[in-house]
N, C-alpha and C positions, 0 to 999 in steps of 0.2 A: 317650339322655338322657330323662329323666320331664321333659313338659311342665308347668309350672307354669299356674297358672291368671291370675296375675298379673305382671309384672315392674315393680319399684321402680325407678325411675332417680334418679339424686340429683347432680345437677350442684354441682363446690363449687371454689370456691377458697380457698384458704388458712384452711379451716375445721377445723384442724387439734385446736384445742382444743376443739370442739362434736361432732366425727365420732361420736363412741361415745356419748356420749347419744342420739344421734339414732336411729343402729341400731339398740341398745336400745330404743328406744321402737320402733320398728316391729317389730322380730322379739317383742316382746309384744302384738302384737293379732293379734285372730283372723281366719285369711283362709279361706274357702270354696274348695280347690282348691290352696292355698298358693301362697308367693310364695317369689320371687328377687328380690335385693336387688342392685343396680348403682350401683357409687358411682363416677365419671368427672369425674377432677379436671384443671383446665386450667392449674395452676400448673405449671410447666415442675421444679420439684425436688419436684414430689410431696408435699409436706409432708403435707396430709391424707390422701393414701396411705398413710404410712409410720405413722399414726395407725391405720389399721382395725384394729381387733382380727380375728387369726388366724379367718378361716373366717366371718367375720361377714356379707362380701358380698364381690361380684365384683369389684374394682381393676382400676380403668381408668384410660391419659391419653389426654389429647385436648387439639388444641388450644383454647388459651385463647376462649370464647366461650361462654355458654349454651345458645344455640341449638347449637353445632356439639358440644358436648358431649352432649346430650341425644339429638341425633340419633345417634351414635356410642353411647350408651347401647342405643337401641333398635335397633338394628343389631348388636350386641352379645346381645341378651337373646332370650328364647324363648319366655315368656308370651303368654296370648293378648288378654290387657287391658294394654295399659302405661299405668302412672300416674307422672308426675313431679312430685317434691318436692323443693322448696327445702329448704335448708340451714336454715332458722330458722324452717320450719313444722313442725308439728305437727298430725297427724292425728288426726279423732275416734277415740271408740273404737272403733264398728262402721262405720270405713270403708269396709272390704271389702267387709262384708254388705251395706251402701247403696250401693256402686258395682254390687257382682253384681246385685242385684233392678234398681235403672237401667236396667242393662243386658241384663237381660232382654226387654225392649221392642225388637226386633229392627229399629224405625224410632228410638233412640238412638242418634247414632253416638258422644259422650261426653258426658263431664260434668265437674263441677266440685264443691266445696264449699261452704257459705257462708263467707265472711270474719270471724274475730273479729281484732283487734291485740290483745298480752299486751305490759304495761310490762316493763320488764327487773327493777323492784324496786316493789312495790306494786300496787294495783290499775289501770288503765288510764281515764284522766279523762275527762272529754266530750267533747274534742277529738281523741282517739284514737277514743271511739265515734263520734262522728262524723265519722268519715273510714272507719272499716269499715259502717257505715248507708249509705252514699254510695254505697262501693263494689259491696254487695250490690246498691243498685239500677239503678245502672248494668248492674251485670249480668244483670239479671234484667232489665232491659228490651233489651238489645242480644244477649243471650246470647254474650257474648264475654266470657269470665270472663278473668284472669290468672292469672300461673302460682303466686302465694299461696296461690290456691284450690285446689290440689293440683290441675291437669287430668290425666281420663283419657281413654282411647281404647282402643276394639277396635284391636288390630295392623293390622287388613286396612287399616282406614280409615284410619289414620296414615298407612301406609303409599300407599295410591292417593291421598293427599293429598301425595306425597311428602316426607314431615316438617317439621319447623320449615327455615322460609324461613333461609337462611344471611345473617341481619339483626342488626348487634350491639342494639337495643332492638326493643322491640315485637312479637319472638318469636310470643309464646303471642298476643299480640292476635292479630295476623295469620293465626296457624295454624287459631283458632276461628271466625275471620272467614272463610276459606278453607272449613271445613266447614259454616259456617251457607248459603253460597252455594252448595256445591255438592246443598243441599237434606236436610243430616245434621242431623238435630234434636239439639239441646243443652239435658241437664238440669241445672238448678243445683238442688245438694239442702241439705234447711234444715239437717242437722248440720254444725257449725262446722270449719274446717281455723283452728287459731291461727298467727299468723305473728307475730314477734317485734318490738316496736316501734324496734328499734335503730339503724333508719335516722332515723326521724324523732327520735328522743332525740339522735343525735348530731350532726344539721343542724340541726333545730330544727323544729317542728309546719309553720308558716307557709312557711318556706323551700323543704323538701320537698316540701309539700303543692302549693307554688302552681306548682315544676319542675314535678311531676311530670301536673298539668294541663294544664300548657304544651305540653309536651310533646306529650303525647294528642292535643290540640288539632291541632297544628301536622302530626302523624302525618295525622291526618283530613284536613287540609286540601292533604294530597299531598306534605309537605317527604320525602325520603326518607330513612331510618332511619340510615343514615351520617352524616348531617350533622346529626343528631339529636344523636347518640350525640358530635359533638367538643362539641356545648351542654351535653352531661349531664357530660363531663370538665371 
């Protein structure tokens, strides 16, 4: 098998109606090395499986979980960078090219993108920018991006980090928080990954917004991510 230079993981559930736009947009940017595309759906009838267009990416189940998906994505794939993206993000255009030079720095062990939010119809108000401003500096002060911001990784490192913590929230926190301690530098780059405003449009700005601090908050302060996770149901 021809190693790829990159592997896509795409963790989804029941994104049945979005899967092929998405692919599309990624099998249309330019990758250095090229890529392999891994789409690992946790809905138990496959629905968004049963959606990929013929030949478009790898079909995978797994069980239900992000974290346990993604890991199983990367276990799965053969590139030598894995980058994982959400289902309702969107990648810049010269993703690749900005993740390969990053990653040139052989003291990077990954990276991320910066954050914009895209309304679902119109342009995106103040309050949407200013919750992707927030989030950018958060991350760029903790270097512990989320997983909106499309995180990558060299394989080896993923991997000697033994992948996402099997946590139903806090995933990618944890994973990047795991690499900043074990002494792996993490770059946050200024082109935008857009992620879709659809959560916050369907709870509401303040609602979402103030969970989703809570949360964080509460993760930091040692509750653990199971007991998290029946507050976010």
């Amino acid at each position: 098998m021809v190693r790829s230079r990159f592997s896509v993981i795409i963790p989804v559930y029941r994104e049945e109606a979005r899967i092929a736009a998405l692919l599309a947009h990624v099998a249309g940017l330019p990758v250095p090395g090229g890529a392999e595309i891994l789409v690992v759906d946790g809905d138990p009838q496959q629905r968004t499986l049963a959606a990929v267009p013929e030949g478009a990416a790898l079909s995978l189940a797994a069980a239900k979980g992000r974290a346990r998906q993604m890991n199983a994505g990367a276990r799965a794939s053969h590139g030598d960078v894995l980058l994982f993206l959400h289902a309702d993000t969107r990648l810049p255009a010269d993703a690749f090219t900005r993740a390969t030079a990053c990653l040139a720095d052989p003291g990077i062990g990954g990276g991320a993108f910066s954050l914009r939010i895209e309304a679902t119809e119109g342009a995106a108000g103040p309050g949407l920018r200013f919750i992707a401003w927030a989030a950018n500096l958060r991350a760029r002060l903790s270097r512990a991006p989320y997983g909106d911001q499309a995180i990558f990784l060299r394989r080896d490192v993923f991997m000697a980090l033994g992948g996402f913590p099997d946590i139903p929230l806090m995933e990618d926190l944890e994973l990047m928080t795991r690499l900043r301690r074990s002494g792996g530098r993490i770059r946050i780059l200024d082109a935008y990954a857009a992620t879709s405003a659809r959560r916050w449009e369907r709870e509401g700005l303040l609602r979402c917004t103030g969970r989703n601090v809570l949360l964080r908050t509460l993760y930091h302060l040692g509750v653990p991510a199971r007991r998290l996770a029946e507050f976010y149901r």
